[in-house]
VEXKOL-960193 format. One record per residue: x, y, z of N, C-alpha, C in turn. Coordinates in Angstrom, 2 decimals, decimal comma. Example, Ala and Ser with C-alpha at 12.3 -4.5 7.8 and 13.67 -1.06 7.14 Angstrom:
% VEXKOL-960193
n_u;n_v;n_w;ca_u;ca_v;ca_w;c_u;c_v;c_w
13,19;-5,69;7,80;12,30;-4,50;7,80;13,20;-3,30;7,80;
12,85;-2,25;7,08;13,67;-1,06;7,14;12,90;0,03;7,87;
This chain:
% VEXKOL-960193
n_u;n_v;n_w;ca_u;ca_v;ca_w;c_u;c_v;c_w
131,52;131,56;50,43;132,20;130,54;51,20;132,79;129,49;50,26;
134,11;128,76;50,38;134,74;128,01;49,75;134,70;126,48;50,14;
134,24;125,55;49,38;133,82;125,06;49,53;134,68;123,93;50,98;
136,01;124,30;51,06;136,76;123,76;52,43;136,27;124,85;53,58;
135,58;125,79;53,60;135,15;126,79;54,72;133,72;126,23;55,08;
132,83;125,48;53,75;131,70;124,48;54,11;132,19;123,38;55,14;
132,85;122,66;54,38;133,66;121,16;55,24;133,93;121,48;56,87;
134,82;122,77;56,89;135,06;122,89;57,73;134,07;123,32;59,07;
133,15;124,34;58,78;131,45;124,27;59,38;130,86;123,70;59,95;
130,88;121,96;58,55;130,29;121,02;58,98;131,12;120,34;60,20;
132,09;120,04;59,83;133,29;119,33;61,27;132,96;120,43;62,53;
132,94;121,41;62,59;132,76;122,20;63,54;131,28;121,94;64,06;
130,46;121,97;63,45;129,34;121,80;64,12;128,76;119,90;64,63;
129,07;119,39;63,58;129,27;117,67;64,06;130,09;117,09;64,84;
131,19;118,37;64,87;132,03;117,26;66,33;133,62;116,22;65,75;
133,07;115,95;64,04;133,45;115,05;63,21;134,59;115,18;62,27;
135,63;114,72;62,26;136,34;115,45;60,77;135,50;114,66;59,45;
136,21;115,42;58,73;135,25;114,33;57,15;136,30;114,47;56,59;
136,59;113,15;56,06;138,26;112,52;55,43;137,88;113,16;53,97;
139,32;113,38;53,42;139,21;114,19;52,75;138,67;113,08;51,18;
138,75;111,91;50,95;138,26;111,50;49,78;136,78;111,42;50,05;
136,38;111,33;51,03;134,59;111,75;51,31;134,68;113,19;51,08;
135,15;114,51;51,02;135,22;116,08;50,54;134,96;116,32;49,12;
136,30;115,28;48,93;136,32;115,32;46,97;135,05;114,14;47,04;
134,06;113,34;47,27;133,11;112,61;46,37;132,30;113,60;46,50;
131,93;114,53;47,71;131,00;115,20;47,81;130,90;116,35;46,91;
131,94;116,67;46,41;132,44;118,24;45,82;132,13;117,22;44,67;
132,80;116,90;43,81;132,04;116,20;42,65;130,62;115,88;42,12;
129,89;114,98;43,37;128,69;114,55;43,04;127,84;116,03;42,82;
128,03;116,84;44,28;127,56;118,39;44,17;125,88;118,23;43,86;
125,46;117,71;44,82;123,82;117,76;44,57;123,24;116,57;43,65;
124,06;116,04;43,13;123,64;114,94;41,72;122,50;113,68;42,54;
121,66;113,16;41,31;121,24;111,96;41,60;122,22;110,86;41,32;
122,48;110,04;41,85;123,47;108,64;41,21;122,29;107,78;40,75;
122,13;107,05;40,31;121,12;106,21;39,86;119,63;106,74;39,44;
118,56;106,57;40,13;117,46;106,82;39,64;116,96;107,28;40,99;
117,43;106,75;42,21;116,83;107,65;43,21;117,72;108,18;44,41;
118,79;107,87;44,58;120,10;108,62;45,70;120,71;109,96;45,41;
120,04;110,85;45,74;120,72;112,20;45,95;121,84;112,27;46,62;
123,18;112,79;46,21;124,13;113,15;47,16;124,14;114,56;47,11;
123,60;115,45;48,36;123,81;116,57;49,00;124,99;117,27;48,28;
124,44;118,56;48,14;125,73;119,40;47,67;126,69;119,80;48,62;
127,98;120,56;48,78;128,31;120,33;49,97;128,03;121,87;50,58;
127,18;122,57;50,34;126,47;123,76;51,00;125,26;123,60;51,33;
124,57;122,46;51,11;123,37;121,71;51,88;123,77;121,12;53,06;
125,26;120,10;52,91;125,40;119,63;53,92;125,22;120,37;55,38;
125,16;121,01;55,89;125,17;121,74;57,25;123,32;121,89;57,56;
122,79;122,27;56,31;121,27;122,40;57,25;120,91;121,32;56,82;
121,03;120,52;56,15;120,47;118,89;55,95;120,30;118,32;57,66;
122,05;118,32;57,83;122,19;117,85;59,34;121,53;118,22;60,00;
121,17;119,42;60,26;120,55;120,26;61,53;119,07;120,07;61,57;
118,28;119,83;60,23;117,18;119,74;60,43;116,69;118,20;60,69;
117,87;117,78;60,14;117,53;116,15;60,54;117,79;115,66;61,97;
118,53;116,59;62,31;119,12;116,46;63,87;120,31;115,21;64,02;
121,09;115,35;62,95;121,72;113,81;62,71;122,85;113,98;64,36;
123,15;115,12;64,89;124,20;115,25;65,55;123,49;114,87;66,93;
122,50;115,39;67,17;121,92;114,77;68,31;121,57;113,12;68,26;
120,72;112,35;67,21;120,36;110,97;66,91;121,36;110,10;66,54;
122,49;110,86;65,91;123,65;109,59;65,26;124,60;110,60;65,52;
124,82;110,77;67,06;126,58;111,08;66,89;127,37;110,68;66,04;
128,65;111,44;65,59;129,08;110,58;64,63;129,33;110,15;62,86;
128,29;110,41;63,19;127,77;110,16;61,96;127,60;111,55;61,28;
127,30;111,38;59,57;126,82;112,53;58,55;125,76;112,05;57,40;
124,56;112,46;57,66;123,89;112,59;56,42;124,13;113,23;55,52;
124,52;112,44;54,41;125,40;112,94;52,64;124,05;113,16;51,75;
122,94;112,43;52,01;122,20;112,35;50,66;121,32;111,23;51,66;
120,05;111,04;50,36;118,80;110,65;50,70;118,55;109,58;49,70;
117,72;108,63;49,96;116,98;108,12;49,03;115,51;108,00;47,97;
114,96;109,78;48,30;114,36;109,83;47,69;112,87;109,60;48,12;
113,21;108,53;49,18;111,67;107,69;49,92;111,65;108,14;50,88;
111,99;108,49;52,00;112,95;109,03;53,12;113,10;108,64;53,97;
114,34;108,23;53,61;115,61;107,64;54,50;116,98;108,30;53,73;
117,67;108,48;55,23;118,55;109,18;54,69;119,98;108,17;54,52;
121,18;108,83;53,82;122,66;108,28;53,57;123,29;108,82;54,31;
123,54;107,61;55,21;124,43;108,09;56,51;126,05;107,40;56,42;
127,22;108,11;56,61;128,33;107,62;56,96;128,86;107,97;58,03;
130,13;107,18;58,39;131,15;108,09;59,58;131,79;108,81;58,57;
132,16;109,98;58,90;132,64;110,51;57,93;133,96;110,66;58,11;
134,68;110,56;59,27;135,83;110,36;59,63;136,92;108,75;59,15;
136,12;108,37;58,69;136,86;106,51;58,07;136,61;106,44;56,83;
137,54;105,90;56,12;137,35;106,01;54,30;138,39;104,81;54,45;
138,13;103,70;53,46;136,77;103,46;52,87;135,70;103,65;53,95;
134,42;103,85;53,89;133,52;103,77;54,82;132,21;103,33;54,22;
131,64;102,67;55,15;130,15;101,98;54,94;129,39;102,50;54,44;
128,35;102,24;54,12;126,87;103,79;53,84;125,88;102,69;54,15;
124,85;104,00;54,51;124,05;102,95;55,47;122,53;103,84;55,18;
121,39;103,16;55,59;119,67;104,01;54,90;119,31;104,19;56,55;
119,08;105,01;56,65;118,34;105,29;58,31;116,61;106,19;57,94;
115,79;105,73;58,18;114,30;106,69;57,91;114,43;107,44;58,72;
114,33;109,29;57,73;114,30;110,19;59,00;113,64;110,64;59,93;
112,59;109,46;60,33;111,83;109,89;61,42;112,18;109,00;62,40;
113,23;108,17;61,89;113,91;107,26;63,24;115,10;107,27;62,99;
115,72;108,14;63,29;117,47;108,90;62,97;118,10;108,14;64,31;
118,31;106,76;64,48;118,70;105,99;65,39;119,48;105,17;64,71;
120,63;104,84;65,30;121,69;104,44;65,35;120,95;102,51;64,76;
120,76;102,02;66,02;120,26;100,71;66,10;119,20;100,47;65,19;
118,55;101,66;63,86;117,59;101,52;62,76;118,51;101,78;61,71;
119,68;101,77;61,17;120,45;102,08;60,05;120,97;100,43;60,28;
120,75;100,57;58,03;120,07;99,44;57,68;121,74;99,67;56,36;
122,49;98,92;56,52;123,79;98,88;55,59;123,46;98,20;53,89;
123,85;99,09;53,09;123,96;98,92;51,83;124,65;99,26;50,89;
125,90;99,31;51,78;127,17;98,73;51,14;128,20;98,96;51,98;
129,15;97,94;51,81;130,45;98,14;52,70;131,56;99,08;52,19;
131,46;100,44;50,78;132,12;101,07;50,46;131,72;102,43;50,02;
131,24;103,23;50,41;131,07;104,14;49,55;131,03;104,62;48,17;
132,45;104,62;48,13;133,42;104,89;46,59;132,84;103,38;45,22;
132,70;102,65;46,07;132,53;101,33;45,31;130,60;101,87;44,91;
129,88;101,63;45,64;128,40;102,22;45,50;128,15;103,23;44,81;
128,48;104,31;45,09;128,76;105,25;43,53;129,21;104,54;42,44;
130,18;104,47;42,67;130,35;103,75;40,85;129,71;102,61;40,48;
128,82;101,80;40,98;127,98;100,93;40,83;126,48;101,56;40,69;
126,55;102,53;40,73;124,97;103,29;40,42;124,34;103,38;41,59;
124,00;103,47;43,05;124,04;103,30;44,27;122,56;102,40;44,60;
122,82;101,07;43,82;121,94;100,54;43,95;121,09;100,38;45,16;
120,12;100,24;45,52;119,37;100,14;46,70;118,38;98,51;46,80;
């Protein structure tokens, strides 16, 4: 599978498009840690990440990219770029418990994704 036949999967099964400069950070990072503890999801994880987290049922909308390691997950809309990123614990994958830490994505990566 190529890695736009992943993307596309994921939009199919989330409901969601995912803008394409969120495609290319994801295809880049490709599983990487950024800092010392933020995993960003490879983008052939992305699909059972979601599913087991149930992000489509708890955060319409929304896409878990990556984790922090502690667990809570990195949630965006994935349809808006620039877009927010936000820590949700995955045992409370609720909307009204995602906790914002940073107003950019693209900017947080390249800042080491401080937490």
């Amino acid at each position: 599978m190529t890695p736009e036949d992943i993307f596309h999967a994921v939009e199919q099964w989330s409901g969601c498009a995912i803008a394409p400069p969120l495609r290319a950070m994801l295809s880049r990072t490709d599983g990487a840690f950024i800092g010392d503890l933020v995993r960003f999801y490879a983008p052939d994880e992305l699909l059972e990440r979601n599913e087991t987290y149930e992000t489509r049922a708890y955060c319409p909308g929304w896409l878990t990219i990556g984790d922090d390691s502690g667990g809570s997950a990195v949630v965006v809309a994935p349809d808006k770029w620039p877009t927010p990123v936000y820590l949700v614990g995955h045992g409370s994958m609720s909307r009204a418990d995602f906790v914002e830490v940073a107003e950019d994505l693209d900017e947080w990566v390249r800042s080491g994704c401080r937490l």
